[in-house]
PAMIKE-236802 format. One line per field, with one value per residue (C-alpha): residue number from 1; x, y, z. Coordinates in steps of 0.2 Angstrom, whole numbers, plus 2048, in hexadecimal, padded with zeros to 3 digits. Layout:
# residues N
seq <- [NUM,...]
c1 <- [X,...]
c2 <- [Y,...]
c3 <- [Z,...]
***
This chain:
# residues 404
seq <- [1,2,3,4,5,6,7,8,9,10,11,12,13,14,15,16,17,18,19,20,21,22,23,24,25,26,27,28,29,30,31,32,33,34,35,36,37,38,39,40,41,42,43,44,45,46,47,48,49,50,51,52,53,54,55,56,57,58,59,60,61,62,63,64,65,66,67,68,69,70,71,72,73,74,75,76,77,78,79,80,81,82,83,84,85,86,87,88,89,90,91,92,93,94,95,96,97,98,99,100,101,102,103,104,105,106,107,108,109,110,111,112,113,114,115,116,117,118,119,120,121,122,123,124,125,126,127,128,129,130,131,132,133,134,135,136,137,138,139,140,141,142,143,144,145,146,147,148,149,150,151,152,153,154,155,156,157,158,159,160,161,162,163,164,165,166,167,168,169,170,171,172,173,174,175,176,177,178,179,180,181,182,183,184,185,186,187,188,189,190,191,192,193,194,195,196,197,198,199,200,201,202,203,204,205,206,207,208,209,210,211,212,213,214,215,216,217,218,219,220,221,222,223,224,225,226,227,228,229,230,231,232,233,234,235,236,237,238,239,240,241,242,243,244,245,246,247,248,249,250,251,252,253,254,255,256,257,258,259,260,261,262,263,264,265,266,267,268,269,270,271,272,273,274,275,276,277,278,279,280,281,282,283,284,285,286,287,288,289,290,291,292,293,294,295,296,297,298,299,300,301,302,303,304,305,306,307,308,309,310,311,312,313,314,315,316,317,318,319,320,321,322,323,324,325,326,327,328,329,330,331,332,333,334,335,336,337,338,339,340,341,342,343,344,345,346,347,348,349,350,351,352,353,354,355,356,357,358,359,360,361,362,363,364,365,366,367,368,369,370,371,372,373,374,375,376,377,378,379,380,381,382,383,384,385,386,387,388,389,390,391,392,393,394,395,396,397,398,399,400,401,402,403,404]
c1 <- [CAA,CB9,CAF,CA0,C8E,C90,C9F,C9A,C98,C96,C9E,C9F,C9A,C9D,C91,C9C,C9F,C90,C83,C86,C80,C8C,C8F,C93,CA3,CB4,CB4,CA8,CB4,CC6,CBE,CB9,CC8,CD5,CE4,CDF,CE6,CD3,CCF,CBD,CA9,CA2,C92,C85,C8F,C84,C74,C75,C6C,C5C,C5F,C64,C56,C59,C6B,C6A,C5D,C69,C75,C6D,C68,C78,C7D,C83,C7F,C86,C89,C95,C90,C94,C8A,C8E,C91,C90,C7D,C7A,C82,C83,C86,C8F,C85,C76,C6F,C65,C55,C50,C64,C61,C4F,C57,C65,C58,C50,C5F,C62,C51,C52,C60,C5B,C4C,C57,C5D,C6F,C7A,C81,C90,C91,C9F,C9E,CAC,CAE,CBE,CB0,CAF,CA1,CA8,CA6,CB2,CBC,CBE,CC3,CD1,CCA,CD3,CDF,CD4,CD5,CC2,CC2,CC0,CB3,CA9,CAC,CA5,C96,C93,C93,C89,C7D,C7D,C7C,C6E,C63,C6A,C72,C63,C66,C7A,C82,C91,C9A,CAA,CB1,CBD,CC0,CD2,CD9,CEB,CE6,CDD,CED,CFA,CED,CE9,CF7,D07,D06,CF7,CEC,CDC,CD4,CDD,CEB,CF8,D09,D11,D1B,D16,D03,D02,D0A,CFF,CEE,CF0,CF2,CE1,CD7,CDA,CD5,CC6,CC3,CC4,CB9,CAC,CAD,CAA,C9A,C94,C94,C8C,C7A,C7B,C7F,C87,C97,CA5,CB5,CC2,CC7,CD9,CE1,CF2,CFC,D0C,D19,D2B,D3A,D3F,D4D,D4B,D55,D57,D4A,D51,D4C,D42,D3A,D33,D2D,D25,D19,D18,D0C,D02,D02,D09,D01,CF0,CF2,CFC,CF3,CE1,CE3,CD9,CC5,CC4,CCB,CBB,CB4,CBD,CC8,CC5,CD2,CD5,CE2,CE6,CF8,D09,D13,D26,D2C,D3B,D3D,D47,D3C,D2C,D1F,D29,D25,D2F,D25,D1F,D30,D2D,D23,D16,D05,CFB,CEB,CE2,CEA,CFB,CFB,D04,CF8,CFF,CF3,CFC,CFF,CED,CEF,D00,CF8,CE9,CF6,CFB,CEC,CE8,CF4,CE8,CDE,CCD,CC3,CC5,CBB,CC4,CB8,CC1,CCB,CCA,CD2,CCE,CCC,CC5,CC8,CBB,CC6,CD5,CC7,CC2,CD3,CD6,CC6,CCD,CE0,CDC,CCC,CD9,CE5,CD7,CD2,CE3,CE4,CD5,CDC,CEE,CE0,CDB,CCB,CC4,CAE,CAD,CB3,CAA,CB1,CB6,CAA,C97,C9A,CA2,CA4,CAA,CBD,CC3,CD1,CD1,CBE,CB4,CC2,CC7,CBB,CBB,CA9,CA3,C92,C95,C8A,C85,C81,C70,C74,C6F,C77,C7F,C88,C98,C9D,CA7,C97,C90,CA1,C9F,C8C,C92,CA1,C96,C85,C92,C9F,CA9,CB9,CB7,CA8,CB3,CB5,CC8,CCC,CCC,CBB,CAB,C9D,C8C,C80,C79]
c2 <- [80F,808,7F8,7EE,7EF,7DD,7E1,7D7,7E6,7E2,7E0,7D0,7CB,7B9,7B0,7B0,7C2,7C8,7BD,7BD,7AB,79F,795,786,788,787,79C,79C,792,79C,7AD,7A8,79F,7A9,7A3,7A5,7B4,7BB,7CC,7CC,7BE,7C1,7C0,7C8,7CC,7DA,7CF,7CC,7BD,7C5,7D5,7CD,7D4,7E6,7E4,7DD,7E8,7F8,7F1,7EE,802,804,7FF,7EE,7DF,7D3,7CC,7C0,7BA,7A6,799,793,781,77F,783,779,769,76B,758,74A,748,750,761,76E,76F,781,787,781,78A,79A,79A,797,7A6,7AF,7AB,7AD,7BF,7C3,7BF,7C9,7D8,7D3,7D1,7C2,7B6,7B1,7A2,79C,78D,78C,79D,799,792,781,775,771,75F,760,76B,75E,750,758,766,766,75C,74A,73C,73D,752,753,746,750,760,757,750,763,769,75C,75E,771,772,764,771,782,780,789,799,79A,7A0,7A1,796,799,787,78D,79F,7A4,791,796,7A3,796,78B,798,7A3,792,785,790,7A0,79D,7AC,7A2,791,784,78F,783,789,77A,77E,76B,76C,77D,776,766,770,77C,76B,763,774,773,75F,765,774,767,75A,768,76E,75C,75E,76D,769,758,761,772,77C,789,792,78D,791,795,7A6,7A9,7B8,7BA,7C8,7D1,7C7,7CE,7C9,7D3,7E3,7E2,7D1,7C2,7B6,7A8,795,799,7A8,79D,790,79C,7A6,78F,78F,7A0,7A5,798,786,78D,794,787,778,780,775,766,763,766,778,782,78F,79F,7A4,7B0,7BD,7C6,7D4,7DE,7E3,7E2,7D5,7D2,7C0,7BD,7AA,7AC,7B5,7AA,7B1,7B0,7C2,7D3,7E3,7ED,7FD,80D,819,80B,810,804,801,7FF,7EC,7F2,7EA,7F4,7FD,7FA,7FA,7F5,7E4,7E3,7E4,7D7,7CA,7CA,7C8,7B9,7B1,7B2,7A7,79A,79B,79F,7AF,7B9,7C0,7CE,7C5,7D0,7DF,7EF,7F8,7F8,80C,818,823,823,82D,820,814,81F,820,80E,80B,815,811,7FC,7FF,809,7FC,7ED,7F9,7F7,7E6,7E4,7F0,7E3,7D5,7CF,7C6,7CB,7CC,7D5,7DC,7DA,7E5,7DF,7E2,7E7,7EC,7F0,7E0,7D2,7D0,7BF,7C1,7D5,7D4,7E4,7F1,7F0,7FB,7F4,7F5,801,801,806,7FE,806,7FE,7FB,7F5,802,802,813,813,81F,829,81C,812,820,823,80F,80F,81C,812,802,80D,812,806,816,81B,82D,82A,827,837,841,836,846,84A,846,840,841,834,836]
c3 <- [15F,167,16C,161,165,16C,178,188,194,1A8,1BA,1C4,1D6,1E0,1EB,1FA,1FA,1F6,1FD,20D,217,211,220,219,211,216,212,222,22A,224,22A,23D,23F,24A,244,233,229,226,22B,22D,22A,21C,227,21B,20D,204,205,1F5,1F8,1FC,1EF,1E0,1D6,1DA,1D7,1C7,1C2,1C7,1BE,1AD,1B0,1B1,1A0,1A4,196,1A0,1B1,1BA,1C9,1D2,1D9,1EB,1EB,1FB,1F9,1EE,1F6,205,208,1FD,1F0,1F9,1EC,1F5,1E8,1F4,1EE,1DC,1DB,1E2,1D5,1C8,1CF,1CF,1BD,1B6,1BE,1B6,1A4,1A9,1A9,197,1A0,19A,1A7,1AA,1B7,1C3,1C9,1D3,1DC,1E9,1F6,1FB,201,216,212,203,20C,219,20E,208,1FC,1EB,1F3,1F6,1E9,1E3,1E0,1CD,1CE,1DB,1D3,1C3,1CE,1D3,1BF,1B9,1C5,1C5,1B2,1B1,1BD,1B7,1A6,19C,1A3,1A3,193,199,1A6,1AE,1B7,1C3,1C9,1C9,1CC,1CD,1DB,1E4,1E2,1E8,1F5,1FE,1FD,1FC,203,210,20C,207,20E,211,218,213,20E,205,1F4,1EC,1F3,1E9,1D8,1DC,1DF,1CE,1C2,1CC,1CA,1B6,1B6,1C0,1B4,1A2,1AE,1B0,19E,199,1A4,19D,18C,190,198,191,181,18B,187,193,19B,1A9,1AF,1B3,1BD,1B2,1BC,1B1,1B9,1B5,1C1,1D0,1CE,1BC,1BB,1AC,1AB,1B6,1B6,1C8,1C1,1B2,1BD,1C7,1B7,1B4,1C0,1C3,1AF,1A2,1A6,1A8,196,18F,195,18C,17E,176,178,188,18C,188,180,185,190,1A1,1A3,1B4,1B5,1C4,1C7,1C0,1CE,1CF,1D3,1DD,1DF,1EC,1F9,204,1FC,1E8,1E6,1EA,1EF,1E1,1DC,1E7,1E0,1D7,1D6,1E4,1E8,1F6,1F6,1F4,1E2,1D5,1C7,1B6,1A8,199,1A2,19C,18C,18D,195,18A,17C,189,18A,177,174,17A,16A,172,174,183,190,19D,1AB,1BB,1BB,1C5,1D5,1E6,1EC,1F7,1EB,1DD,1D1,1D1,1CA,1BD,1BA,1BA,1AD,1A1,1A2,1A2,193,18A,18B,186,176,172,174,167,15C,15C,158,168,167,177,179,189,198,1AC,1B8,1C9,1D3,1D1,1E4,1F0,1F9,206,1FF,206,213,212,217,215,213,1FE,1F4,1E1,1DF,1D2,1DE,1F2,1FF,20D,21F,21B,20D,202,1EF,1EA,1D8,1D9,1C9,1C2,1C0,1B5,1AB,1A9,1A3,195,193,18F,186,177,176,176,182,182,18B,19A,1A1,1A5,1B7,1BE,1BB,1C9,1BC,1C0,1BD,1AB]
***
């Protein structure tokens, strides 16, 4: 076996992108805003809302052992201080189902959507936002602690920091160097502030999930001193500063793409070399970065978790392709003496991807119009994949595979 018989084994889904519904957040708001970069509502999102039985239950058939998925705050809160016990009863529902299907959970709190009153306040941004995230955890755990293993603070807080306050892709849509800097060091107070919360009403296992792209300068050039400040702030202080009581349980790595910084351009980084394998996001595929920033992030100390990575494709042999490439890559990692537990693919399904709407394709599952669930061949290749532990169970990329 190339994996142990207790290798976490799963995909991973969010509430705002599956959902659908979510009115009440400034993710509603960003996507019906003209002059905001959005392409399309979320609207219904999958209705997952309604069908998260039958989607868990499809996925457990499917050879998954565990499950990602996120809590909508704004549900939950929808005022100050005010907690929705008909949201809190649905997510226990939601919780409840999944164990049912023997699937272990891993919860995000913080999934890049925010409550419109916080939002309003001045998001990350306002003087009381660690206290009111805290609020949200402690009262969240309180409810819901019993039936989350696993909790994951803050989705990708370095994405949230450079999508939303510097380069205007996500809500806020602010594009202001120190606001970005400013908002990545409040996102990792509000992560140990919700760790301290966690641990106080729940024997859960916590901790923060990071997207940690390859970062390597443009043109092949030196490391410079703005290159260096650059991986600062989407790689190095979100690893580095994991340290004393308070920095968790484990660590969530999410790898998509190679990226190269060019300090001197707008957006900090340069277009991928010609002739770059590309996804359907135009990010360049490059699977042993993998296996060098899991090396990264075990530096931290902690156990590691591969909580996102996968390829969004019309092409359903490229993902197959992509499975066994980046698996490869984390087998070898382990083999180097990597201490990593499990590995969720992005995403369960096909699904609402923030400001590119409806158009990327990452999830293993497609849904149709009518909402109808149909598992493509790298679901199967997956299922056998995650049933033996074994990578030749992954079939050649070029090969269509059946359902088993």
């Amino acid at each position: 076996m190339d994996f142990p018989d207790d290798f976490l084994w799963g995909s991973a889904t969010s509430a705002h992108q599956v959902e659908g519904g979510n009115t009440n957040n400034d993710w509603w708001d960003f996507e019906h805003d003209p002059a905001s970069l959005a392409r399309a509502s979320s609207g219904d999102g999958i209705d997952h809302f309604h069908r998260y039985a039958d989607d868990f239950a499809l996925l457990a058939s499917l050879g998954h052992n565990t499950h990602r998925l996120s809590i909508e705050w704004s549900r939950i809160e929808p005022a100050p201080g005010e907690f929705s016990r008909a949201a809190l009863l649905h997510y226990r529902r939601v919780l409840t189902a999944l164990r049912g299907t023997g699937m272990t959970a891993f919860v995000t709190l913080h999934h890049f959507t925010l409550p419109r009153w916080f939002a309003a306040r001045g998001g990350w941004l306002a003087p009381d936002s660690v206290d009111t995230f805290a609020r949200y955890c402690r009262h969240v755990t309180a409810e819901l602690g019993d039936l989350m293993p696993f909790v994951c603070t803050v989705n990708e807080p370095q994405m949230v920091a450079l999508h939303g306050y510097l380069e205007g892709y996500h809500p806020p849509g602010v594009t202001n160097p120190m606001k970005w800097r400013r908002v990545g060091g409040v996102l990792l107070d509000a992560h140990f502030a919700a760790v301290r919360e966690v641990r106080a009403t729940s024997d859960a296992r916590v901790g923060l999930a990071v997207q940690l792209p390859l970062l390597e300068p443009a043109d092949a050039a030196p490391e410079t001193a703005g290159f260096r400040a650059i991986r600062y702030e989407i790689v190095d202080r979100h690893l580095d500063e994991l340290t004393g009581p308070d920095a968790g349980d484990w660590v969530g790595v999410q790898y998509y793409r190679k990226q190269w910084v060019d300090p001197a351009s707008p957006t900090l980084f340069a277009p991928p070399p010609p002739g770059t394998p590309l996804t359907q996001m135009g990010w360049a595929v490059h699977p042993d970065g993998l296996r060098q920033m899991l090396h990264r992030a075990a530096k931290t100390g902690l156990p590691l978790y591969v909580t996102e990575n996968g390829i969004a494709t019309t092409d359903d042999t490229e993902r197959l392709e992509y499975l066994t490439t980046h698996l490869a890559a984390l087998a070898q990692a382990r083999a180097e003496g990597v201490d990593v537990r499990g590995y969720l693919h992005w995403s369960a399904f096909d699904n609402f991807e923030w400001s590119e709407g409806y158009r990327p394709k990452f999830g293993l599952i497609a849904v149709g119009d009518d909402f109808s669930r149909t598992p493509k061949p790298s679901a199967y290749a997956f299922a056998r994949l995650a049933r033996t532990g074994r990578l030749d169970a992954l079939p050649d990329p070029g090969e269509r595979t059946p359902s088993p």
